[in-house]
Gaussian input, Z-matrix of N, CA and C with variables (Angstrom, degrees):
# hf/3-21g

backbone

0 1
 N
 C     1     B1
 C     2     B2     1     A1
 N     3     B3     2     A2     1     D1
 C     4     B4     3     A3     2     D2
 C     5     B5     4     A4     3     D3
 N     6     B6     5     A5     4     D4
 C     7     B7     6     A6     5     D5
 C     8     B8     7     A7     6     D6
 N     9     B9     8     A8     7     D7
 C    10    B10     9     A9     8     D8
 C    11    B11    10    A10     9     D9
 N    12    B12    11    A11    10    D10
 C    13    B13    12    A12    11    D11
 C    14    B14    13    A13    12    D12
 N    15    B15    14    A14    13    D13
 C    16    B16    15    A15    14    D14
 C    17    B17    16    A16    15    D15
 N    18    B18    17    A17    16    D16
 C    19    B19    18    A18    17    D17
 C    20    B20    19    A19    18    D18
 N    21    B21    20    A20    19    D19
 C    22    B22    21    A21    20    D20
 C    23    B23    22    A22    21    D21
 N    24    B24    23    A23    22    D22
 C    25    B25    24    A24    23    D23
 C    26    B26    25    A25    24    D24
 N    27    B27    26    A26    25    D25
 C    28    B28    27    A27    26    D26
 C    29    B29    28    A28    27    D27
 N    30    B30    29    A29    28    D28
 C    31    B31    30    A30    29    D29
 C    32    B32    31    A31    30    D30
 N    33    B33    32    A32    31    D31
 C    34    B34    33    A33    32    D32
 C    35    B35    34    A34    33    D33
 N    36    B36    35    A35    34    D34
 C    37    B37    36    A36    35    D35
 C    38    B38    37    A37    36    D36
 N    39    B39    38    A38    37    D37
 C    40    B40    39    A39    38    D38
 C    41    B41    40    A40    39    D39
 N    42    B42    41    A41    40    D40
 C    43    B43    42    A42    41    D41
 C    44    B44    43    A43    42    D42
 N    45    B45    44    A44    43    D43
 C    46    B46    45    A45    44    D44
 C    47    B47    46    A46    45    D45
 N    48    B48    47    A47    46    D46
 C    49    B49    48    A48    47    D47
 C    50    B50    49    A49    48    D48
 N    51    B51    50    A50    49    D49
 C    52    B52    51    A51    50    D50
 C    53    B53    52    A52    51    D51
 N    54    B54    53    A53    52    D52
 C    55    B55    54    A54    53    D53
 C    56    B56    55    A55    54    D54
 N    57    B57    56    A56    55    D55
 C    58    B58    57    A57    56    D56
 C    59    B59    58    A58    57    D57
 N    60    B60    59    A59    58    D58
 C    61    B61    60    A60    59    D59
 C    62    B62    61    A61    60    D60
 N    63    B63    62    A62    61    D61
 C    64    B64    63    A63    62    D62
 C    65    B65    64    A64    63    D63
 N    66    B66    65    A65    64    D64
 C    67    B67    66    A66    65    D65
 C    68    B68    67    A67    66    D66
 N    69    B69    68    A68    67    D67
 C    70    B70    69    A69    68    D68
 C    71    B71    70    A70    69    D69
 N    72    B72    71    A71    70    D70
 C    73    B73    72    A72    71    D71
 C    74    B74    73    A73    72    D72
 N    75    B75    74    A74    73    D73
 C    76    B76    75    A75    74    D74
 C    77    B77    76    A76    75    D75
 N    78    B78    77    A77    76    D76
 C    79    B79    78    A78    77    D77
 C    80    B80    79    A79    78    D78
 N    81    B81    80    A80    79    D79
 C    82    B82    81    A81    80    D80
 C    83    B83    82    A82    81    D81
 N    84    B84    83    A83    82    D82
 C    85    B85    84    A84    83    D83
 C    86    B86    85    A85    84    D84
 N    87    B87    86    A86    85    D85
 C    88    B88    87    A87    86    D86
 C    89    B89    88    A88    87    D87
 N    90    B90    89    A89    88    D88
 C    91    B91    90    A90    89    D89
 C    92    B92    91    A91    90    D90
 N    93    B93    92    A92    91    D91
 C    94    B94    93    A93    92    D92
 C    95    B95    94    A94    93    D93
 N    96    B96    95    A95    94    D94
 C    97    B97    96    A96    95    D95
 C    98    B98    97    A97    96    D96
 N    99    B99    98    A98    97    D97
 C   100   B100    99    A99    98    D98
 C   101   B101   100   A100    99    D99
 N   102   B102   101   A101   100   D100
 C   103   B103   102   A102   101   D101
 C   104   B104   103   A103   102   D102
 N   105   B105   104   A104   103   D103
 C   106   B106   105   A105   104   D104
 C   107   B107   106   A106   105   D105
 N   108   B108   107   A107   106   D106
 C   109   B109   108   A108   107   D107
 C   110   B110   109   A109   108   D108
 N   111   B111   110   A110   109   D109
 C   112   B112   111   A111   110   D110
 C   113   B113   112   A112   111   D111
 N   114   B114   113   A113   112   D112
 C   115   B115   114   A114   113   D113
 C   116   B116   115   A115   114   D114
 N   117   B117   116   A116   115   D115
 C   118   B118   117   A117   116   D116
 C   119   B119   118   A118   117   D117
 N   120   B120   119   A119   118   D118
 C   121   B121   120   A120   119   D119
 C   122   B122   121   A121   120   D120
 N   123   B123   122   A122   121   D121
 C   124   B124   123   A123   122   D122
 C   125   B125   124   A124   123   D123
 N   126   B126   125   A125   124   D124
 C   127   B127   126   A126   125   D125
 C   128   B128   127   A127   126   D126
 N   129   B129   128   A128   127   D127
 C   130   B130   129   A129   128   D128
 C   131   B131   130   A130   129   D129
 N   132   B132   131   A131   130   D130
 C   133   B133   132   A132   131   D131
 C   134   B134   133   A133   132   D132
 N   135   B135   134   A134   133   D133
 C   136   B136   135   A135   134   D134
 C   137   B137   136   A136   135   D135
 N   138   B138   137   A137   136   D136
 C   139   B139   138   A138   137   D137
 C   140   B140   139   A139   138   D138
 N   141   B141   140   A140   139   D139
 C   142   B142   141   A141   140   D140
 C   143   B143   142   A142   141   D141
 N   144   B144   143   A143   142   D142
 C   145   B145   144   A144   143   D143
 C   146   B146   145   A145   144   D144
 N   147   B147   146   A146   145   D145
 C   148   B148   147   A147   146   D146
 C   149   B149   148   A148   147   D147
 N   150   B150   149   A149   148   D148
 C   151   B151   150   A150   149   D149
 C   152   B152   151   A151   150   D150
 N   153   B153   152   A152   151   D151
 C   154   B154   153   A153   152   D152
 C   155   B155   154   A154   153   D153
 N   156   B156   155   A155   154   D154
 C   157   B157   156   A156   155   D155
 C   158   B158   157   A157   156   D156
 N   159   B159   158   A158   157   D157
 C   160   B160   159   A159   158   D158
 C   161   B161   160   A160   159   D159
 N   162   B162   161   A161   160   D160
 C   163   B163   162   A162   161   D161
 C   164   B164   163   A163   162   D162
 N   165   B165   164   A164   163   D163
 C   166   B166   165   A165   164   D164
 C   167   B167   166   A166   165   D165
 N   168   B168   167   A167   166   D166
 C   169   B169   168   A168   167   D167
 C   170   B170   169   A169   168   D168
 N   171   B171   170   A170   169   D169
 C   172   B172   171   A171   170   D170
 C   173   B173   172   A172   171   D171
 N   174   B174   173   A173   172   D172
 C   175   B175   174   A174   173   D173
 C   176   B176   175   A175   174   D174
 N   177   B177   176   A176   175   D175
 C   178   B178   177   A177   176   D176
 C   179   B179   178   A178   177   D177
 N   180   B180   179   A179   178   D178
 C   181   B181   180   A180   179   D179
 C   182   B182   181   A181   180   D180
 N   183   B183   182   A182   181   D181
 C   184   B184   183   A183   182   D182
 C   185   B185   184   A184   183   D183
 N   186   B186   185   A185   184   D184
 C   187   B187   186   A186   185   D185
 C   188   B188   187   A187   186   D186
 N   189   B189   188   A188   187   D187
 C   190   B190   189   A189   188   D188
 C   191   B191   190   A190   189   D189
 N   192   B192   191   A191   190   D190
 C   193   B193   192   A192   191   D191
 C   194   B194   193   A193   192   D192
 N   195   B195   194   A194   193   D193
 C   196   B196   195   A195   194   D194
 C   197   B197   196   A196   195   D195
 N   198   B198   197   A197   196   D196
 C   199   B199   198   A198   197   D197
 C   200   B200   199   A199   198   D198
 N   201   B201   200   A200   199   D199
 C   202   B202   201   A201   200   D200
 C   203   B203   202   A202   201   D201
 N   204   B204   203   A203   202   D202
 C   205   B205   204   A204   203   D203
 C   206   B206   205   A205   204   D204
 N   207   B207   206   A206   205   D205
 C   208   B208   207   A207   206   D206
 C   209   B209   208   A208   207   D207
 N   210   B210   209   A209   208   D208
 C   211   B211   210   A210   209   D209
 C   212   B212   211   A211   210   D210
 N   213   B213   212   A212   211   D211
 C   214   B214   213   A213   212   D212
 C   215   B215   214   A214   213   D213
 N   216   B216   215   A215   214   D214
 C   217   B217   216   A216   215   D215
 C   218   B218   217   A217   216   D216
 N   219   B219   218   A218   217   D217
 C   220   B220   219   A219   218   D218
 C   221   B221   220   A220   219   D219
 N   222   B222   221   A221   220   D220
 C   223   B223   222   A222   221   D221
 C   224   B224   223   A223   222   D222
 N   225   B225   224   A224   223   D223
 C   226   B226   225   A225   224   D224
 C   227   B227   226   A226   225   D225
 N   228   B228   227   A227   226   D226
 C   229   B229   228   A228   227   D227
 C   230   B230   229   A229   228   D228
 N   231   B231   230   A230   229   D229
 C   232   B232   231   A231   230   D230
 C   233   B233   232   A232   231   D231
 N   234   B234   233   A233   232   D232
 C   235   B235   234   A234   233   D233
 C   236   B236   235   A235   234   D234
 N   237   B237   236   A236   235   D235
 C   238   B238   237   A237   236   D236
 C   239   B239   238   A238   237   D237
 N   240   B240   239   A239   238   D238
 C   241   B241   240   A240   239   D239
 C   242   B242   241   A241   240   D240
 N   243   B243   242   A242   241   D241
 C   244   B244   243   A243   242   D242
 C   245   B245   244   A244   243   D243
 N   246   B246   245   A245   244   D244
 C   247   B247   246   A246   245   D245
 C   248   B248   247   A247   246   D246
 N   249   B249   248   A248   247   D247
 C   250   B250   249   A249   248   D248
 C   251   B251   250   A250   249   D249
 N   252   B252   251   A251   250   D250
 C   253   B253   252   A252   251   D251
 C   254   B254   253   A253   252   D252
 N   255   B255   254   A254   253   D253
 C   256   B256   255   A255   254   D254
 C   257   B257   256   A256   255   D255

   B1=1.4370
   B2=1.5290
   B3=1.2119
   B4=1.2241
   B5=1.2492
   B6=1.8008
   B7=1.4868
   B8=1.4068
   B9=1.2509
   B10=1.5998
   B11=1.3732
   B12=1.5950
   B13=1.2095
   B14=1.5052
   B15=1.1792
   B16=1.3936
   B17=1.4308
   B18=1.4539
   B19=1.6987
   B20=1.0533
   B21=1.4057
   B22=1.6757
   B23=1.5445
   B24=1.7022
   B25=1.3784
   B26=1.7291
   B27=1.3506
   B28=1.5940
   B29=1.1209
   B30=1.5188
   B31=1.5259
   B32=1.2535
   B33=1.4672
   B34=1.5672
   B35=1.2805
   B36=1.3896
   B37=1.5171
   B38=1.1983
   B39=1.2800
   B40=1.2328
   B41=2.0118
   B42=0.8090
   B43=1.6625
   B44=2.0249
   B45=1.3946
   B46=1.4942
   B47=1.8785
   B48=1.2264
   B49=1.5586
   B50=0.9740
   B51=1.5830
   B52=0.9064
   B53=1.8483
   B54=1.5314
   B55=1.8330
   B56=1.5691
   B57=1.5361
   B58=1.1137
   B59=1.5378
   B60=1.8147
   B61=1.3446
   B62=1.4522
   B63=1.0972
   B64=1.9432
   B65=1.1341
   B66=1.6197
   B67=1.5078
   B68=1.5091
   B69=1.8377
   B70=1.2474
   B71=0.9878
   B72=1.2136
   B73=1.6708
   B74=2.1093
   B75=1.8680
   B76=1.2465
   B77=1.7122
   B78=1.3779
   B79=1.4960
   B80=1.7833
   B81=1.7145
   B82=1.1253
   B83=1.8274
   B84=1.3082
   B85=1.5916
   B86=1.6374
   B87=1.8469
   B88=1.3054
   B89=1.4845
   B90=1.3552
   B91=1.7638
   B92=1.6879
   B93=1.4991
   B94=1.5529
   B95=1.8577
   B96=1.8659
   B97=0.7367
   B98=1.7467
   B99=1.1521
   B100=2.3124
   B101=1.3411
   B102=1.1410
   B103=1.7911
   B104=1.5270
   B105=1.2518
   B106=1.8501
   B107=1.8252
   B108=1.7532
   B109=1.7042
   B110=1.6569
   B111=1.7050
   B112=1.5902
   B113=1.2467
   B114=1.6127
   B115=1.8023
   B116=0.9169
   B117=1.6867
   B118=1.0516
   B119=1.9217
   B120=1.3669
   B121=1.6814
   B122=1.5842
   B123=1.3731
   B124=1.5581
   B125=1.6916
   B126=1.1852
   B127=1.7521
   B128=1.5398
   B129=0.6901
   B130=1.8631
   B131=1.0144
   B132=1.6265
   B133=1.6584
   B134=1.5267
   B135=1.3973
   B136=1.1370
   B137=1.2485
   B138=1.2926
   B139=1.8512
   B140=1.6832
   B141=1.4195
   B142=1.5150
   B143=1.4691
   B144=1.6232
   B145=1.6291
   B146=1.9160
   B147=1.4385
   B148=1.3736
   B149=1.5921
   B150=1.2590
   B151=1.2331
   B152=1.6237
   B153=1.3842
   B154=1.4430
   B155=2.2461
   B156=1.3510
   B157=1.5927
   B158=1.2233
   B159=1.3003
   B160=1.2231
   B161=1.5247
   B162=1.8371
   B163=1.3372
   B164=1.5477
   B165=1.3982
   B166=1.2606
   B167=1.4911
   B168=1.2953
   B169=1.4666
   B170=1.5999
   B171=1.1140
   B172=1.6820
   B173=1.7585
   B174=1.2758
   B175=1.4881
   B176=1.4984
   B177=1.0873
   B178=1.7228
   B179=1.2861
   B180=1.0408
   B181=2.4865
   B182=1.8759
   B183=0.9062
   B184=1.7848
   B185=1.8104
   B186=1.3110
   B187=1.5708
   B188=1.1320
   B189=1.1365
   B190=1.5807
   B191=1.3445
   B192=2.0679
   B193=1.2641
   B194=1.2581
   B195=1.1336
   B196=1.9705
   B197=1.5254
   B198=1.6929
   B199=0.9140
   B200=2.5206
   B201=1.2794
   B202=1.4709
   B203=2.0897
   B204=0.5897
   B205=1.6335
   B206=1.6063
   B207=1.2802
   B208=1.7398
   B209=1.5979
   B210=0.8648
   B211=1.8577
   B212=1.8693
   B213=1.6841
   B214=1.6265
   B215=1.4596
   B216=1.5641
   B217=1.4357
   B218=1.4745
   B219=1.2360
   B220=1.9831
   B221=2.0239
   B222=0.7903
   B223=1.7785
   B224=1.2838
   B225=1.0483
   B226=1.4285
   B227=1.0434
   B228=1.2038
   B229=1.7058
   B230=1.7348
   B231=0.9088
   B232=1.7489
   B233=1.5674
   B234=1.4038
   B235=1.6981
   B236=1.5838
   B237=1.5781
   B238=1.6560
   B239=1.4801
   B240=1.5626
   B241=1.3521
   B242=1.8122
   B243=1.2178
   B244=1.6641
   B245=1.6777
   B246=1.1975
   B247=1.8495
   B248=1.7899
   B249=1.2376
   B250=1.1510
   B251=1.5016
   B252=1.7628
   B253=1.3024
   B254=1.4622
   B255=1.9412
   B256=1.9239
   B257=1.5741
   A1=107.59
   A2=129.46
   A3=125.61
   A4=116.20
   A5=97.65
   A6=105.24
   A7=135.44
   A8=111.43
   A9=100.74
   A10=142.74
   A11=103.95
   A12=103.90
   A13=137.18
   A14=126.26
   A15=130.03
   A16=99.69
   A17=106.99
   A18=111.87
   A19=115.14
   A20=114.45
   A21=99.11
   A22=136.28
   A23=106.16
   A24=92.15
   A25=109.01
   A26=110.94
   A27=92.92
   A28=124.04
   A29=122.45
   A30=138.03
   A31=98.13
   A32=107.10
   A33=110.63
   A34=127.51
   A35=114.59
   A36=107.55
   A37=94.08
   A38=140.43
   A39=147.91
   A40=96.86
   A41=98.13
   A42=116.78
   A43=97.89
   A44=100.47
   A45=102.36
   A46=91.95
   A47=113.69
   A48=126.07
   A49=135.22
   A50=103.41
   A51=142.98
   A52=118.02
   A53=84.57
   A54=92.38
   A55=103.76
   A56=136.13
   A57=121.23
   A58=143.31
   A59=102.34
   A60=114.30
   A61=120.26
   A62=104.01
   A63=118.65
   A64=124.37
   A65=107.15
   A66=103.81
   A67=87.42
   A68=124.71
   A69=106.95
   A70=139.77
   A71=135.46
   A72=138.88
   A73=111.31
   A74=93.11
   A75=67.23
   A76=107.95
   A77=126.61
   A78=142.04
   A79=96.25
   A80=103.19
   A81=95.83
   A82=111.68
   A83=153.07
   A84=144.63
   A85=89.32
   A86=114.57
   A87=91.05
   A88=133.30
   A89=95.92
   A90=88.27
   A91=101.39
   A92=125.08
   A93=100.33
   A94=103.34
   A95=111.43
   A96=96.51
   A97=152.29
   A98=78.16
   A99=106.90
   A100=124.47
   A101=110.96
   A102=114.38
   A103=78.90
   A104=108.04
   A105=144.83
   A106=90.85
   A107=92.84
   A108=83.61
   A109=115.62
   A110=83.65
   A111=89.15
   A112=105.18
   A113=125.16
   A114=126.95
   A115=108.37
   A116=118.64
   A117=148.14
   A118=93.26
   A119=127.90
   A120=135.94
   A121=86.54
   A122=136.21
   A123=115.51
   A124=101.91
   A125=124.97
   A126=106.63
   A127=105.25
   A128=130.38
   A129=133.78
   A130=115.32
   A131=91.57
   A132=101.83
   A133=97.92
   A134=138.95
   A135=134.18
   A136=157.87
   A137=128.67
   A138=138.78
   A139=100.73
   A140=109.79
   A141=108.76
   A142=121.98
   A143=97.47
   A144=105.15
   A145=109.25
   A146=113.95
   A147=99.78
   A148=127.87
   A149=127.25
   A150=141.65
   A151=107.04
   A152=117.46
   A153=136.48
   A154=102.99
   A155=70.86
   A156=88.87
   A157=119.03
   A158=139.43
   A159=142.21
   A160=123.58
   A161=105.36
   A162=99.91
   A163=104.48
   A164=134.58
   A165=116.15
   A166=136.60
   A167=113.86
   A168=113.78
   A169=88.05
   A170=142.42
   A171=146.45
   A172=96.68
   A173=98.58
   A174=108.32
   A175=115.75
   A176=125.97
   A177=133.07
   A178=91.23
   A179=120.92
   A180=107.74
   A181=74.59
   A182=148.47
   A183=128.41
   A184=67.42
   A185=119.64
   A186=121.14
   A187=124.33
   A188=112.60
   A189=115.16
   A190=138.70
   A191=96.89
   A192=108.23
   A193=103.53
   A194=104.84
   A195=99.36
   A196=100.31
   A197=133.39
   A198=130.11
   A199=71.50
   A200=101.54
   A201=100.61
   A202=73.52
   A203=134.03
   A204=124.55
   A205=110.25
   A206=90.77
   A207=103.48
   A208=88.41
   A209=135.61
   A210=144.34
   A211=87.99
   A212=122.47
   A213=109.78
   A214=87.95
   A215=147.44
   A216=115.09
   A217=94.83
   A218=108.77
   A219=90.07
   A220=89.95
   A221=103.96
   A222=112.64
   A223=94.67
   A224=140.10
   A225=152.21
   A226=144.03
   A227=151.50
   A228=167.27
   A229=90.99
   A230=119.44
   A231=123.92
   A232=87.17
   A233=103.75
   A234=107.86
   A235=108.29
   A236=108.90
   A237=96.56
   A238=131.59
   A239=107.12
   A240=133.13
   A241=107.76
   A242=114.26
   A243=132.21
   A244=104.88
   A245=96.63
   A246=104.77
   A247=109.93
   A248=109.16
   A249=108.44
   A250=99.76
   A251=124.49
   A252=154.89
   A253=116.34
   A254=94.62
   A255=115.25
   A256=103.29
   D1=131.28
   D2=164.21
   D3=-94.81
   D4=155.24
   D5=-173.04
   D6=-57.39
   D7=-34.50
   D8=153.84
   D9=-47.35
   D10=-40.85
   D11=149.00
   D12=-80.21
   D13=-5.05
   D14=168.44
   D15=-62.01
   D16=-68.52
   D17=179.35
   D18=-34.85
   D19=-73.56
   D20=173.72
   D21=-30.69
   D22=-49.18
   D23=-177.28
   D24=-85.92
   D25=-14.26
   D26=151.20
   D27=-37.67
   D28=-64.21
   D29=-165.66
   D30=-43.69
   D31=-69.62
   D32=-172.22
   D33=-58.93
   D34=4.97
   D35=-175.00
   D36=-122.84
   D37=6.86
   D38=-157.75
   D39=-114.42
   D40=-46.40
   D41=-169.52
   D42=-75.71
   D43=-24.06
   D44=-158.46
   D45=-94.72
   D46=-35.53
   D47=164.17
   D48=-42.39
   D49=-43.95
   D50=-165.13
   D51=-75.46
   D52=-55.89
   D53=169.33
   D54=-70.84
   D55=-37.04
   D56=169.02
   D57=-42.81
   D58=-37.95
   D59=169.12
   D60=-98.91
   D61=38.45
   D62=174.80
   D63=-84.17
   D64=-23.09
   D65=-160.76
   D66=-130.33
   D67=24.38
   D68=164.42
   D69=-96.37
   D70=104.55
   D71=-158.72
   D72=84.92
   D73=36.36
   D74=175.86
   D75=-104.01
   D76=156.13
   D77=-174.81
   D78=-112.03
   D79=117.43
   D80=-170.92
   D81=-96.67
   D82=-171.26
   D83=169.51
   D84=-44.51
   D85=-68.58
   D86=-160.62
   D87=-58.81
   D88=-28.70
   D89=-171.42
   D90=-71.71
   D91=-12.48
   D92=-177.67
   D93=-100.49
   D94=24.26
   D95=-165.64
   D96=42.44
   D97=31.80
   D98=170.57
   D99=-118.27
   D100=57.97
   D101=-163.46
   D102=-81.03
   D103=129.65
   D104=151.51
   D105=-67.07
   D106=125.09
   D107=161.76
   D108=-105.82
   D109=152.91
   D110=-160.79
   D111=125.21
   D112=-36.79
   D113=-165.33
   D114=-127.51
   D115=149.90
   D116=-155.96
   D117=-62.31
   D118=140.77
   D119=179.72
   D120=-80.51
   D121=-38.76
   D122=-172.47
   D123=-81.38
   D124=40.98
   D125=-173.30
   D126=-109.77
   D127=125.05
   D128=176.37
   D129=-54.84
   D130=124.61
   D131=-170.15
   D132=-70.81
   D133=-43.12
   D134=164.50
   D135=-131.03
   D136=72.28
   D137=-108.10
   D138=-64.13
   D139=-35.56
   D140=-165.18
   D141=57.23
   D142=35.85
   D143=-176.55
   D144=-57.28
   D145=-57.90
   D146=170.38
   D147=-40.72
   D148=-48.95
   D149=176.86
   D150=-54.13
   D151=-23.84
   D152=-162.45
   D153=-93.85
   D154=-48.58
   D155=178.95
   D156=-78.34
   D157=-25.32
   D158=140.64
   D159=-38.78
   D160=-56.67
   D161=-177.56
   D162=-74.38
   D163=-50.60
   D164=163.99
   D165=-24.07
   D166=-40.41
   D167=178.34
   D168=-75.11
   D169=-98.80
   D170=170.19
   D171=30.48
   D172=-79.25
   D173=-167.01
   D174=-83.24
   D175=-4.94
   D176=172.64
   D177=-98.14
   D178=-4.19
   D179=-177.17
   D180=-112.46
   D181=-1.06
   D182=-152.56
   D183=-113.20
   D184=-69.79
   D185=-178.14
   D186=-33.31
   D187=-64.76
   D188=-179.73
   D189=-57.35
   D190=-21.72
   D191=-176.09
   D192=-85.41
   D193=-18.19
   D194=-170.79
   D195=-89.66
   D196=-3.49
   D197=-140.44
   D198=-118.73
   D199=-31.60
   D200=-157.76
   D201=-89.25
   D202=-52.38
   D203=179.13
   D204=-30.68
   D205=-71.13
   D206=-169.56
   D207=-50.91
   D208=-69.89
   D209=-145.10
   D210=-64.03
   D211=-55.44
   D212=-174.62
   D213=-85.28
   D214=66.60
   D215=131.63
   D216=-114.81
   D217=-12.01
   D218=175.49
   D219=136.29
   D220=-26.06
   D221=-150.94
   D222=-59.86
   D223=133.24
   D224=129.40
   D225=-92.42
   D226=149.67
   D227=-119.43
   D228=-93.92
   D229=-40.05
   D230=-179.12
   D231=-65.27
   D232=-81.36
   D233=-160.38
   D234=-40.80
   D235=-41.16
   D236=-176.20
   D237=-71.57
   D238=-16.24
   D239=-178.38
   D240=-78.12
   D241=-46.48
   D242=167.58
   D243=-44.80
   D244=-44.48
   D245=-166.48
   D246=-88.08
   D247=-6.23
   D248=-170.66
   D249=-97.45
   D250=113.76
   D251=155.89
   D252=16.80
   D253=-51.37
   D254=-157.61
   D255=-106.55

């Protein structure tokens, strides 16, 4: 695989992770009961995007590597489909 393309599908799996761990642990004005006036009652009182972005990278490098494993042992989408039981 070359590195341009590695990067890329880093990117993309990184970005796709990424929207997954957005909405974990978030507490929005209303539920802590602190609506700011002027702003939306569903807006997060505190996103913890760094804390978010950390674990995203964590689990998009845990993904990719198992994703760059499978791809350098040879295995392909035929071979894995052949082996599968159903």
């Amino acid at each position: 695989m070359k590195i341009g393309t590695a990067i890329a599908i880093y990117f993309l799996i990184w970005w796709i992770v990424l929207f997954v761990t957005l909405p974990i642990g978030v507490r929005t004005q209303s539920d802590e009961a602190n609506i700011v006036s002027g702003t939306e009652p569903g807006a997060p009182v505190s996103p913890m995007l760094r804390k978010k972005a950390i674990l995203t990278t964590m689990i998009s490098t845990v993904i990719f590597l198992v994703f760059w494993g499978i791809r350098a042992s040879g295995v392909s989408l035929e071979m894995a489909l052949k082996a599968m039981p159903f």
